[in-house]
C-alpha positions in Angstrom: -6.6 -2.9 3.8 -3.3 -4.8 3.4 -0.2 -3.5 1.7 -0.8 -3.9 -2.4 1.9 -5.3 -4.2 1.0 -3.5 -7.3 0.0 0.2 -7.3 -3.5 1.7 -7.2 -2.8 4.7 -8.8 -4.9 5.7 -12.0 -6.7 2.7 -12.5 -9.9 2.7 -13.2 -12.9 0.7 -10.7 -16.1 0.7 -11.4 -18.1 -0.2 -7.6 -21.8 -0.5 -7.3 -23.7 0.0 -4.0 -20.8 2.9 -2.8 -23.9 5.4 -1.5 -23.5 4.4 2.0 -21.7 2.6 5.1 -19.1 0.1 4.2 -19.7 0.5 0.5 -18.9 4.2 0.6 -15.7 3.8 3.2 -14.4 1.2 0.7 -14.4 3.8 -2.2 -12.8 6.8 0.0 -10.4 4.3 0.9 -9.7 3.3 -2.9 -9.7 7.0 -3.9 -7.0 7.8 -1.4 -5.4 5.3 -2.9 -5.5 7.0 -6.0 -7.9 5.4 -8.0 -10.2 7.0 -10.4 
């Protein structure tokens, strides 16, 4: 992912289909990003 201008940390993203493959990475990747 590309350098956010705006931090990630403590919002809030609701992602549906995050069970598996790319869907799950994306949501590890958001979480170590520090959203909830």
């Amino acid at each position: 992912m590309t350098h956010q201008p705006e931090s990630l940390e403590g919002k809030t993203l609701l992602i549906t289909g995050a069970a598996r493959r790319i869907g799950a990475a994306i949501v590890r990747m958001l979480h170590a990003e520090g959203m909830n």
